[in-house]
C-alpha positions as CSV (number, residue, x, y, z in Angstrom):
1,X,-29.8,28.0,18.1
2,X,-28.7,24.2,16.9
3,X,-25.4,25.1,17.7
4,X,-26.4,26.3,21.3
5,X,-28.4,23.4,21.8
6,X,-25.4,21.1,20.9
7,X,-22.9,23.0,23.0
8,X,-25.6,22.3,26.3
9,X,-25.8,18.8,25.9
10,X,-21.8,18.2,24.5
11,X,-21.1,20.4,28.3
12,X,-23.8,17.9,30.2
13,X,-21.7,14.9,29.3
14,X,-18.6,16.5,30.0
15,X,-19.7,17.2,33.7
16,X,-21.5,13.4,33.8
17,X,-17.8,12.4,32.9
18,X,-16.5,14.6,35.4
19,X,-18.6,13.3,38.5
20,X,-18.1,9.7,37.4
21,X,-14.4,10.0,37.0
22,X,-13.4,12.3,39.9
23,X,-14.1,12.5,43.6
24,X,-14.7,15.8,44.7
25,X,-15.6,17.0,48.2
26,X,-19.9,18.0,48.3
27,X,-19.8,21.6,48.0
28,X,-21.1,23.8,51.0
29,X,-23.4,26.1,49.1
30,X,-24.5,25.4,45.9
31,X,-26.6,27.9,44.4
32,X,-30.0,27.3,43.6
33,X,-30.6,26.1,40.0
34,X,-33.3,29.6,39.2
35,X,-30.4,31.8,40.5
36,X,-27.9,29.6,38.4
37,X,-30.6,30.2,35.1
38,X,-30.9,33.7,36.0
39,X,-26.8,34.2,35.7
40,X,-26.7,32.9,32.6
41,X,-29.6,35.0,31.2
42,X,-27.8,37.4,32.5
43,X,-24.6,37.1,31.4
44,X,-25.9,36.8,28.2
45,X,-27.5,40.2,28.0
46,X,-24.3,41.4,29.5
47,X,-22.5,40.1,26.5
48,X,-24.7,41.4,24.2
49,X,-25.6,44.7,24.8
50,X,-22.5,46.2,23.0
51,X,-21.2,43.6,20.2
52,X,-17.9,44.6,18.5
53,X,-16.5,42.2,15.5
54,X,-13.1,42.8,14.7
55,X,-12.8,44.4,10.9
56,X,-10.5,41.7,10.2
57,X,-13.0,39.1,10.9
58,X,-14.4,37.0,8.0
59,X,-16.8,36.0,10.1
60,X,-18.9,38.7,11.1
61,X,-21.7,38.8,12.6
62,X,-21.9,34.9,13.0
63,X,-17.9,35.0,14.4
64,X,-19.6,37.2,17.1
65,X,-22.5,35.4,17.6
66,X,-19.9,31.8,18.6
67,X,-18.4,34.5,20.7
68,X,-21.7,35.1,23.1
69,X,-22.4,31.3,23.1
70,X,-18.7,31.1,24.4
71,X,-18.7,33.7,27.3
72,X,-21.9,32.1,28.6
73,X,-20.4,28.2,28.2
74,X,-16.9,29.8,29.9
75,X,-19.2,31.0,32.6
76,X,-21.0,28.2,33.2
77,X,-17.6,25.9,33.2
78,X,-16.1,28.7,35.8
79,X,-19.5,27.3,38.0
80,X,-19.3,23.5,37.5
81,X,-17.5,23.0,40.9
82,X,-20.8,24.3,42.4
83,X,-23.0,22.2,40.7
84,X,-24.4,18.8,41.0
85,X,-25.6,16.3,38.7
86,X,-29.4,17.2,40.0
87,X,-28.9,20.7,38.7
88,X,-27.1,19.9,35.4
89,X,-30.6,17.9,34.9
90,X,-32.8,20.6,35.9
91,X,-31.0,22.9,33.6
92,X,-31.7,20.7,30.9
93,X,-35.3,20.7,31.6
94,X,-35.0,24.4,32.1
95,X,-33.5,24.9,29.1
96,X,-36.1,25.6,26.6
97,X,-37.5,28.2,29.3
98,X,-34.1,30.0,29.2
99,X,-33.7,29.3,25.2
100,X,-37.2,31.4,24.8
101,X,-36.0,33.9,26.8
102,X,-32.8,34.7,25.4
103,X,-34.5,34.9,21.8
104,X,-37.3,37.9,23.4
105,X,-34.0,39.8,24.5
106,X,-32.6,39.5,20.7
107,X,-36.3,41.0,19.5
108,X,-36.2,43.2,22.0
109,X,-32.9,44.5,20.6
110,X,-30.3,43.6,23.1
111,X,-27.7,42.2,20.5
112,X,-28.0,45.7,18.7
113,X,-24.5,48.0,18.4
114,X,-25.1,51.1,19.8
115,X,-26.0,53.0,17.1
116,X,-28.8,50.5,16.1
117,X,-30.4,50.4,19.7
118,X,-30.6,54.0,19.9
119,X,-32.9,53.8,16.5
120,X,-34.2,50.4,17.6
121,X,-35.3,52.1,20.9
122,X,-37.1,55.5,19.0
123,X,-39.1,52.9,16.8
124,X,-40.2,51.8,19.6
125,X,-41.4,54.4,21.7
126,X,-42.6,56.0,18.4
127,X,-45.2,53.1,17.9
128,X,-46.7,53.4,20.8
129,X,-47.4,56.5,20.7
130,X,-48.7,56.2,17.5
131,X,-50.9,52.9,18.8
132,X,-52.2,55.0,21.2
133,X,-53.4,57.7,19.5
134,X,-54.9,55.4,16.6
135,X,-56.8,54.2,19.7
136,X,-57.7,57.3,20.5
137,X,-59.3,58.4,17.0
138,X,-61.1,55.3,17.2
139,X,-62.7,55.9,20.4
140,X,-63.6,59.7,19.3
141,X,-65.2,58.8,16.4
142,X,-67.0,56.3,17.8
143,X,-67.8,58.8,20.3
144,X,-69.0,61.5,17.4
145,X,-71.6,59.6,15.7
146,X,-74.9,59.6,15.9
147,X,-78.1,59.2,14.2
148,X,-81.4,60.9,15.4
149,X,-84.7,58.7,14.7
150,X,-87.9,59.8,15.4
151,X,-90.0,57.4,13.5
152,X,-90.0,54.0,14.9
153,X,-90.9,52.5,11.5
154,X,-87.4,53.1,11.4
155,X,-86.4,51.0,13.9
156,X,-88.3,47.9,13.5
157,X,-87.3,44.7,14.6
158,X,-84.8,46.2,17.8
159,X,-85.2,44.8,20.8
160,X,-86.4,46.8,23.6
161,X,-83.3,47.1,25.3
162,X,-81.6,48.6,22.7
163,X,-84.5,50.9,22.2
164,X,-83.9,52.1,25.7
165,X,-80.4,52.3,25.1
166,X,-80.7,54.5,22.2
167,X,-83.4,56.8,24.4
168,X,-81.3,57.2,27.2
169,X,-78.9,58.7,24.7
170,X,-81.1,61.4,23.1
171,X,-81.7,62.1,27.3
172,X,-78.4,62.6,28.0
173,X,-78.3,64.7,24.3
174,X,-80.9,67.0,25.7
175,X,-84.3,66.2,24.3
176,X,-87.0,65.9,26.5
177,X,-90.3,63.5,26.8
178,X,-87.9,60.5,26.1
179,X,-89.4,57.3,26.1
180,X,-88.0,53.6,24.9
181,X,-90.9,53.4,23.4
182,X,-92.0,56.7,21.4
183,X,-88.6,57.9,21.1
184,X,-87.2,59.6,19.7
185,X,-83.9,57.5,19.5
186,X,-80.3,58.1,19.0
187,X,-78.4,55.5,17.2
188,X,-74.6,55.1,18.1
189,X,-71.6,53.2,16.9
190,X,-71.4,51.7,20.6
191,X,-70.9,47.7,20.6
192,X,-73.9,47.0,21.9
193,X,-75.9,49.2,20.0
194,X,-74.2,48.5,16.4
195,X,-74.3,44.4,17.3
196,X,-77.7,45.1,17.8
197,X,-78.9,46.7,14.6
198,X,-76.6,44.8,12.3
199,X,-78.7,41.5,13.7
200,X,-82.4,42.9,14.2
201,X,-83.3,46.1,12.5
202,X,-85.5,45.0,9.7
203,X,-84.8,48.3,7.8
204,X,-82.0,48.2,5.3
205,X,-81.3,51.3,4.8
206,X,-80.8,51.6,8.8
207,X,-78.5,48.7,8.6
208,X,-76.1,49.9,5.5
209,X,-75.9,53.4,6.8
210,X,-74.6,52.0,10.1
211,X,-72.4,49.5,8.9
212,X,-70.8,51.8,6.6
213,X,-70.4,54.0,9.3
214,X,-68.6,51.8,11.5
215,X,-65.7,50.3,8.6
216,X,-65.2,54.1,8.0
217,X,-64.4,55.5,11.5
218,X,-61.6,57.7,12.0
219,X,-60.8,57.7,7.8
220,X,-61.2,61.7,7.4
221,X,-60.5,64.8,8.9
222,X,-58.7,65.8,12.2
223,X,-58.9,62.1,13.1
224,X,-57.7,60.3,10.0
225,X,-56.2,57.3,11.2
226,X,-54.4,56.5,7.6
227,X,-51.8,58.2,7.8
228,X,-50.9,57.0,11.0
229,X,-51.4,53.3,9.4
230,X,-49.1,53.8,7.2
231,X,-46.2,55.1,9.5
232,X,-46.5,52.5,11.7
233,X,-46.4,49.9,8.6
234,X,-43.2,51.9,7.9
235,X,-41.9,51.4,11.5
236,X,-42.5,47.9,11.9
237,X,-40.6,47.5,8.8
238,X,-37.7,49.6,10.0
239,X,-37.8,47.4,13.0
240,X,-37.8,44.1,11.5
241,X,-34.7,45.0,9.1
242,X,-32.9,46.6,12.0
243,X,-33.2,43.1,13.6
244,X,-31.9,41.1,10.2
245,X,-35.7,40.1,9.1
246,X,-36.8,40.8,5.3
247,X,-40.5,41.8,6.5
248,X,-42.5,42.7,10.1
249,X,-44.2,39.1,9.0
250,X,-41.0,37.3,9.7
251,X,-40.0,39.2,12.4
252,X,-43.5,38.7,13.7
253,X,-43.2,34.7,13.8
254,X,-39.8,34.3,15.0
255,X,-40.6,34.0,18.8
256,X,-43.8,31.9,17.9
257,X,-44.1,28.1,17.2
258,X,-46.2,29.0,13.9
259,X,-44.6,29.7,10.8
260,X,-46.3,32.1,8.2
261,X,-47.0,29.6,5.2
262,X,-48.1,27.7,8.1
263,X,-50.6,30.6,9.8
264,X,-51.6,32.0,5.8
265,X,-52.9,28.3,5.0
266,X,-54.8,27.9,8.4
267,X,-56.3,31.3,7.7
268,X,-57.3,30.0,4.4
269,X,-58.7,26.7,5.7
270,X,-60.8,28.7,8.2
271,X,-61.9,31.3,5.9
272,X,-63.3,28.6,3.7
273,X,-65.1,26.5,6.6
274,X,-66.9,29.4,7.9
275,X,-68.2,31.0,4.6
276,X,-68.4,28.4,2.2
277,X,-70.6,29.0,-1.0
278,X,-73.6,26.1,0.7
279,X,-74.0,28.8,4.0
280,X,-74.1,31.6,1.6
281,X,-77.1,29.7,-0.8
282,X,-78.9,28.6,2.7
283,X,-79.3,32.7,3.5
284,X,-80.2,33.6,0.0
285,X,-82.7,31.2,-0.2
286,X,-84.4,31.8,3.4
287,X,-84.0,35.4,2.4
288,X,-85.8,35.1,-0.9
289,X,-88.3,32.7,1.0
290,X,-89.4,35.5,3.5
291,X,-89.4,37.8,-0.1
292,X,-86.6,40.2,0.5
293,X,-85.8,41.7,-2.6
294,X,-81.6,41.3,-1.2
295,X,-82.2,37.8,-1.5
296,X,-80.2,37.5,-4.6
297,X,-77.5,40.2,-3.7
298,X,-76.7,40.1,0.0
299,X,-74.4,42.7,1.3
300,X,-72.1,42.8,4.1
301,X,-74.6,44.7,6.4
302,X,-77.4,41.4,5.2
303,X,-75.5,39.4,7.0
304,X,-75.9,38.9,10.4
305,X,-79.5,40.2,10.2
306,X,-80.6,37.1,7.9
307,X,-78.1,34.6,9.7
308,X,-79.8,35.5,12.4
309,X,-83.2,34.9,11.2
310,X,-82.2,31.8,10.2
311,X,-81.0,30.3,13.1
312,X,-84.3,31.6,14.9
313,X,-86.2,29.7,12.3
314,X,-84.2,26.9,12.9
315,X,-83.8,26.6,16.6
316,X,-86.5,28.5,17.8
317,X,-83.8,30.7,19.5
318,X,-82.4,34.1,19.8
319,X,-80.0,36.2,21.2
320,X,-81.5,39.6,21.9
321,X,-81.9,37.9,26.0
322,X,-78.0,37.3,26.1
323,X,-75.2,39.7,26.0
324,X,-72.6,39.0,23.3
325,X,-69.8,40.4,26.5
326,X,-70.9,38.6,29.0
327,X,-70.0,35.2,27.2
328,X,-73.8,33.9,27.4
329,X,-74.4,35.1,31.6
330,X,-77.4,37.5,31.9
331,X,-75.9,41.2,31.8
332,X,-77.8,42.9,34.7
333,X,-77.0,46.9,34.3
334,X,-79.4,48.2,37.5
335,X,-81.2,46.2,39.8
336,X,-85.1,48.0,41.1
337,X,-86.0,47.0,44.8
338,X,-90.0,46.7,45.1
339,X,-90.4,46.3,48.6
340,X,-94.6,47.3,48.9
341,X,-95.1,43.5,49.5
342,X,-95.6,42.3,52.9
343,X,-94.9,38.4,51.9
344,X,-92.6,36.3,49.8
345,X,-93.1,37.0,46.4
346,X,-93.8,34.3,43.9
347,X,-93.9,35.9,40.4
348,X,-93.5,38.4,38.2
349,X,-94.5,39.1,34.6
350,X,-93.7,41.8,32.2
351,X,-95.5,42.9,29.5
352,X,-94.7,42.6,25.6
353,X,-93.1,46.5,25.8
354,X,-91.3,45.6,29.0
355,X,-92.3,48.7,30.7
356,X,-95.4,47.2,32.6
357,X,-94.2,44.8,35.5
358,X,-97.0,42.4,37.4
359,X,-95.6,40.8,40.9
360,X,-97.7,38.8,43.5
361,X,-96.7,36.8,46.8
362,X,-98.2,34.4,49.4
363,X,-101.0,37.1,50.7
364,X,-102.5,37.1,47.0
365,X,-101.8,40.5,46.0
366,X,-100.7,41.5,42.6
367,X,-99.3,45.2,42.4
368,X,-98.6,46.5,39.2
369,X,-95.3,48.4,38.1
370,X,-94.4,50.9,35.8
371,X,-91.0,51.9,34.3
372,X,-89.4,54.6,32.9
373,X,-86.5,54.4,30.6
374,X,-84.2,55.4,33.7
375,X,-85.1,52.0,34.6
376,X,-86.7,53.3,38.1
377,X,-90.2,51.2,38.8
378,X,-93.0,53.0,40.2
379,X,-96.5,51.0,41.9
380,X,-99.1,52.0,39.6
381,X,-102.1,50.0,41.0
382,X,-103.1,47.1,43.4
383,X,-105.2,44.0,43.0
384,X,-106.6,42.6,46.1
385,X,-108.3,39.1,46.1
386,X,-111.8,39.2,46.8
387,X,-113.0,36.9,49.7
């Protein structure tokens, strides 16, 4: 790429000399300087896409390589009549942009011989299918848990919406007399629902068995997703040798600014700024403070639920009203219309179960709302003010 770069600027001079030196007539049509970029991209893949090197030549794949650098100089140099010195700068500037692009064509395979495109191309199309359907295990074993509670000792600590989220579940499952609030409850590996327990549910047990649940997914049975792991690790390999790289890592960085020493240090540097030994001491001891007997061996699934604690203790603030998707907006899933009030209404007030809703307006009413865990409110009573 050195070389390349060296060969544009040595051919900029040579046209600056050019235009100083000669007097040449203004050309009628000059082609616009994207269209000019776009030939040479071209003409690059062109020259490319089916390399041959001579068997007599020492050189090899480098003697080839001058060769492409060549055709796409020679091409230019067939153009320079068409061109003015405002292009020539613009392709400097453009440069880079076309330098970038012509190194995604290499990755992509388009300096391959035959042969090695053909495989290049089946690695390809053989990862993603095999990202797909790693995908798709995923999703169906997401999709296949589920843990039935009917005691809501169980439970503790869960905030109401998740309750309902967990009864609307064991609705749609088939069990009747549902309610967020006596259950019974069906626990999922859904985002929501697993963000939820990992952070609030007071029961450890609860919180292990779900965590452990959710790092295992997909790891036995008809959707094992290891061995398709380990084929794709075997493609990416095949891929980065068929493109001259030692390891997918290399391959991985070569279109990239970042290097991997680089990336593996700022990994490191992160990993010990966000999980240094102090933060770790700070949960034990706030844990050991509110007498958890984890205090002195927290596990992955303590985690969140003490950090969590902490920082309520700290700030006075949670985060069961905000939606970890919704990056901190309110998350509305249904809106109810109560429209029994003949005036503006001023306020409204739920109770601590959030099933109970009181409203009132300007004409001094206060109607009282139910809710079932469909989230449909019904008027359950009316307070009038007495004159």
């Amino acid at each position: 790429m050195a070389a390349t770069t060296t060969l544009f600027l040595s051919l900029f001079l040579l046209f600056l000399a050019r235009a100083q030196s000669q007097t040449r007539p203004t050309p009628a049509a000059p082609p616009p300087a994207s269209d000019f970029c776009n030939r040479i991209f071209l003409s690059y893949t062109y020259t490319g896409g089916s390399p041959t090197t001579p068997k007599d030549d020492p050189g090899g794949s480098s003697s080839h390589q001058r060769s492409e650098v060549g055709l796409v100089l020679g091409y230019m140099i067939e153009g320079a009549d068409l061109l003015s010195i405002r292009h020539l700068l613009l392709i400097q500037v453009l440069y880079q942009n076309v330098a970038l692009k012509l190194k995604e064509a290499i990755l992509y395979g388009v300096s391959l011989e035959d042969i090695k495109k053909e495989r290049f191309n089946e690695v390809e199309q053989e990862s993603e299918k095999l990202a797909q359907k790693f995908e798709e295990n995923i999703l169906d074993a997401t999709k296949n848990y589920e843990k039935v509670v009917m005691d809501k000792k169980e439970i503790e600590g869960l905030p109401f919406t998740t309750l309902a989220l967990a009864a609307e579940t064991a609705i749609s499952k088939g069990y009747d007399n549902v309610t967020a609030d006596a259950g019974p409850w069906i626990i999922t590996l859904d985002g929501p629902i697993y963000r939820s327990v990992m952070q609030h549910a007071h029961n450890r047990s609860l919180r292990e068995d779900i965590y452990r649940a959710y790092v295992s997914r997909a790891s036995e049975g008809p959707l094992n997703k290891t061995p398709i792991i380990e084929r794709i690790l075997e493609l990416r390999l095949e891929k980065a040798k068929l493109l001259g790289h030692v390891n997918y890592a290399e391959f991985s960085f070569e279109a990239k600014m970042a290097t991997l020493d680089k990336a593996r240090d700022l990994i490191e540097k992160l990993h010990n700024a966000s999980w240094c030994p102090a933060i770790k001491e700070e949960l034990r001891d706030y844990a050991r403070e509110q007498g958890a007997n984890e205090a002195n061996n927290l596990n992955q699934w303590d985690i969140n639920f003490w950090s969590e604690r902490l920082r309520e203790s700290k700030y006075d603030l949670n985060e069961i009203g905000s939606n970890p998707d919704s990056d901190g907006r309110l998350s509305v899933q249904r809106v109810a219309l109560l429209s029994s009030h003949d005036s503006e209404v001023w306020q409204m007030e739920w109770d601590m179960s959030g099933m109970t809703l009181a409203s009132t307006g300007s004409d001094g009413v206060v109607r009282l709302w139910q809710s079932n865990v469909n989230g449909e409110w019904h008027e359950q009573a009316i307070l009038t003010p007495t004159s």
